[in-house]
C-alpha positions as CSV (number, residue, x, y, z in Angstrom):
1,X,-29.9,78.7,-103.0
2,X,-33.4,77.7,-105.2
3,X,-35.1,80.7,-106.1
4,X,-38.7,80.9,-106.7
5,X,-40.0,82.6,-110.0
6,X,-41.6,86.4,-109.0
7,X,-45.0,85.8,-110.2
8,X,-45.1,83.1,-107.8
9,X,-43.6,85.0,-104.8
10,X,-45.7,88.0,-105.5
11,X,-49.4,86.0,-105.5
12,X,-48.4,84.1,-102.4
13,X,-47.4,86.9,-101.0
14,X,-50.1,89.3,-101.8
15,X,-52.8,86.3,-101.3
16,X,-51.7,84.7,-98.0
17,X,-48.3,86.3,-96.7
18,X,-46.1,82.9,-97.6
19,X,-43.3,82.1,-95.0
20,X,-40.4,81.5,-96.6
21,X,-38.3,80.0,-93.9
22,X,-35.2,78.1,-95.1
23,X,-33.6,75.7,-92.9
24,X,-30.3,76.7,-91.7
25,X,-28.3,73.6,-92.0
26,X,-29.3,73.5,-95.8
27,X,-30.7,76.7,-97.8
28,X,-31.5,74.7,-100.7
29,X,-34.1,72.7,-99.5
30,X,-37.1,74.1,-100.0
31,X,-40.0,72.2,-99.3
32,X,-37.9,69.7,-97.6
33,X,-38.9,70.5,-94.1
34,X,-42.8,71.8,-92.9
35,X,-41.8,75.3,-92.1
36,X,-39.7,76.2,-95.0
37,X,-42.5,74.5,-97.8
38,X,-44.7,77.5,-99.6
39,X,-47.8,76.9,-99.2
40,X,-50.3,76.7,-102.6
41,X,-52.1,79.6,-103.3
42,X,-54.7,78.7,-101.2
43,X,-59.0,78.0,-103.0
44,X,-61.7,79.8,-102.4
45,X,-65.4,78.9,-103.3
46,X,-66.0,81.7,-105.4
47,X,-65.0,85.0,-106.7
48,X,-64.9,88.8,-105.1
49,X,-68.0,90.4,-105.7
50,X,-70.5,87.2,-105.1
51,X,-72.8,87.3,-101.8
52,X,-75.8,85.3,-100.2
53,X,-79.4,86.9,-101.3
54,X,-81.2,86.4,-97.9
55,X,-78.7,84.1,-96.5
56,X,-78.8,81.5,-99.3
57,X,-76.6,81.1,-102.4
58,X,-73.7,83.0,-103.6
59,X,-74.8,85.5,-106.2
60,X,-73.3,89.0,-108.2
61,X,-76.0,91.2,-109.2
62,X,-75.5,93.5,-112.1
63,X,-77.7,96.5,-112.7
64,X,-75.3,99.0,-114.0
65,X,-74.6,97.5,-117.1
66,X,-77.2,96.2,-119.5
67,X,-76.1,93.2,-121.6
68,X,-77.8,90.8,-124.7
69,X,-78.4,87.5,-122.5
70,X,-75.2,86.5,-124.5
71,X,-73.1,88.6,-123.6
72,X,-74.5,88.8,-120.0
73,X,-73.9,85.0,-119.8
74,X,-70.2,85.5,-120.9
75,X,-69.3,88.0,-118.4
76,X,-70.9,85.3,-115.7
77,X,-68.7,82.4,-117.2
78,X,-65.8,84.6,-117.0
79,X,-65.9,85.3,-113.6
80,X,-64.5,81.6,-112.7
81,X,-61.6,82.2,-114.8
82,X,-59.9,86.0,-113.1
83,X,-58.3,85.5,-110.2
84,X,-59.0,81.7,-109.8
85,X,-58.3,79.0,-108.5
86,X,-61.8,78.5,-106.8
87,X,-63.8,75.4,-106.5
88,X,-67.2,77.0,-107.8
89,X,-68.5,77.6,-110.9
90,X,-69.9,80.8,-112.3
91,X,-72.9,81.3,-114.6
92,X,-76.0,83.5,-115.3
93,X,-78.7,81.8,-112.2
94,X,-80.2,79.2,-112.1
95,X,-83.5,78.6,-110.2
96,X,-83.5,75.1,-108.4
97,X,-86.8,75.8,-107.6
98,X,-90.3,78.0,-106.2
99,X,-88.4,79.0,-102.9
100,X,-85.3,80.0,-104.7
101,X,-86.9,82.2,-107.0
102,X,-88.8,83.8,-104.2
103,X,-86.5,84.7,-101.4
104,X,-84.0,86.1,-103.9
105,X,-86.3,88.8,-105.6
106,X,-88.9,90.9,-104.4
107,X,-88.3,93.9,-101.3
108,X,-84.9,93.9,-99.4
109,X,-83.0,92.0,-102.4
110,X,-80.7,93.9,-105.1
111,X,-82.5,92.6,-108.0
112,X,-85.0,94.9,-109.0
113,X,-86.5,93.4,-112.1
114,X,-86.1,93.3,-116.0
115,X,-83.4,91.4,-115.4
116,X,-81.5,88.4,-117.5
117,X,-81.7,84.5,-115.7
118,X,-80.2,81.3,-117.4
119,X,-83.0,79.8,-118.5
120,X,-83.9,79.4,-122.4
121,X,-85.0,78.0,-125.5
122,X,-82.6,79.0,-128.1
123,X,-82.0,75.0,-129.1
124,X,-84.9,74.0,-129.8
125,X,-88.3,76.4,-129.8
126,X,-90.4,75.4,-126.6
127,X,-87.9,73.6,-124.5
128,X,-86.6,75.5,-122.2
129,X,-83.0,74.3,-120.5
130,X,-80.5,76.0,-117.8
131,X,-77.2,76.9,-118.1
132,X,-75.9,74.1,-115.9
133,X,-76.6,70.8,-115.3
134,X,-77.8,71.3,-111.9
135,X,-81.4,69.2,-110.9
136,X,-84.0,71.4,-111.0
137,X,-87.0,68.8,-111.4
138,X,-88.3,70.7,-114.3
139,X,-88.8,73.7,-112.6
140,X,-90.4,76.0,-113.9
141,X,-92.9,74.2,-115.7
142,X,-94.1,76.0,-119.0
143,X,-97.1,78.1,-118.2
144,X,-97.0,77.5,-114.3
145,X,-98.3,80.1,-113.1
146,X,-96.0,81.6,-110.8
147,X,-93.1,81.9,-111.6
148,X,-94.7,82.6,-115.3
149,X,-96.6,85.7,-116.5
150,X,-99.9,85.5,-117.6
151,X,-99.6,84.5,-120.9
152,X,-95.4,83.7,-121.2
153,X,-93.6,81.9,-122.0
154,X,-95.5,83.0,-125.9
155,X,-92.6,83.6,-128.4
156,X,-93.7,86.8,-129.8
157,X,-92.6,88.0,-132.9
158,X,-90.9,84.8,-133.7
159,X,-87.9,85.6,-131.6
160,X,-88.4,85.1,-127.6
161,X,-85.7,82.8,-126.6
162,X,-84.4,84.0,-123.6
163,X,-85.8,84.2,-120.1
164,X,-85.7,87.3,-117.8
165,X,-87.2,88.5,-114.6
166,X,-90.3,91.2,-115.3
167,X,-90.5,94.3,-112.4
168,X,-92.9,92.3,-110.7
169,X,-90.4,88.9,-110.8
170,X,-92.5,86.5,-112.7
171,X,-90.6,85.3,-115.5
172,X,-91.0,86.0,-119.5
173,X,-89.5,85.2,-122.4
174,X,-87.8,88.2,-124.6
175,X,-85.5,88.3,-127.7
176,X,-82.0,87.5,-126.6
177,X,-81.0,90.6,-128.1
178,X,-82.3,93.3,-126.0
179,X,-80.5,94.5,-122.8
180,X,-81.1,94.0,-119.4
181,X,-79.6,93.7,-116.3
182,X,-78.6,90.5,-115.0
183,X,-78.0,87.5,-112.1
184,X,-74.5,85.3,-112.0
185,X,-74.9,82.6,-109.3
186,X,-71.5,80.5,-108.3
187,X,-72.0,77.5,-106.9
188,X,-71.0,73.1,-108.0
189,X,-72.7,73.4,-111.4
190,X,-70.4,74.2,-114.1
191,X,-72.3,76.0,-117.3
192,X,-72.9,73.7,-120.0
């Protein structure tokens, strides 16, 4: 009789209940016949723990545990990786756009300001690039006012190269060293 290795029984079992149903007239052929073949351990879009903000997107919000933007940006690019397979992507958020940024912040939302997005200039001082790849159309334009605060993006100090939300949800730029809460949004784009 074939035996399957453990680690594989126990995922498919604990993921999806497998059937295991071996033909009588031959034991050995697994997979030969539709009802005795395991089914894969089955995709999902994206890991435990993401949600729609307002019945769009798929995001985690973190507010417990203040991060550098790296290291907020890690944890976000990890999450693709425990658990997996899944077909989506995770990364710190990315703002396709005005609408975006608005229905996900402000009242009735779990981000509540201060809080890291994956937007930055850390290549080159002044242009400003996502995580992903995914077509924003230049949003946000430097010094639109919204989604900028008065005054930001302004590099002060020397050393603001990463983007955040303020309280009030305009964006800024910081040093990419202080801590703040953050957004990781899963979706097509892998991070870049």
């Amino acid at each position: 009789m074939s035996r399957l290795p453990f680690a594989v029984l126990a995922v498919c079992v604990e993921l999806t209940g497998c059937r295991f149903d071996l033909p009588a007239s031959n034991p050995d052929a697994i997979g030969s016949q539709t009802d005795a073949a395991v089914d894969a351990v089955p995709t999902v879009d994206c890991p435990v723990g993401y949600g729609p903000i307002r019945g769009i997107g798929m995001y985690r919000v973190v507010e417990t545990t203040a991060q550098t933007w790296q290291a907020a940006a890690g944890d976000c690019n990890d999450d693709d990786d425990v658990g997996g397979p899944y077909r989506r992507f995770t990364h710190l958020v990315v703002l396709g756009n005005e609408t975006e940024r608005t229905t996900i912040t402000g009242a009735g939302t779990p981000i509540t300001g201060l809080t890291w997005i994956g937007l930055g200039d850390l290549g080159t001082e002044g242009t400003y690039t996502w995580v992903t790849s995914e077509p924003t159309g230049g949003y946000p334009m430097v010094g639109m006012k919204p989604p900028w605060d008065s005054d930001d993006p302004d590099n002060a100090g020397g050393f603001e190269d990463c983007i955040r939300f303020k309280n009030d949800y305009t964006l800024e730029d910081k040093p990419c060293t202080d801590t703040q809460s953050y957004v990781c949004e899963c979706d097509a784009f892998p991070p870049i």
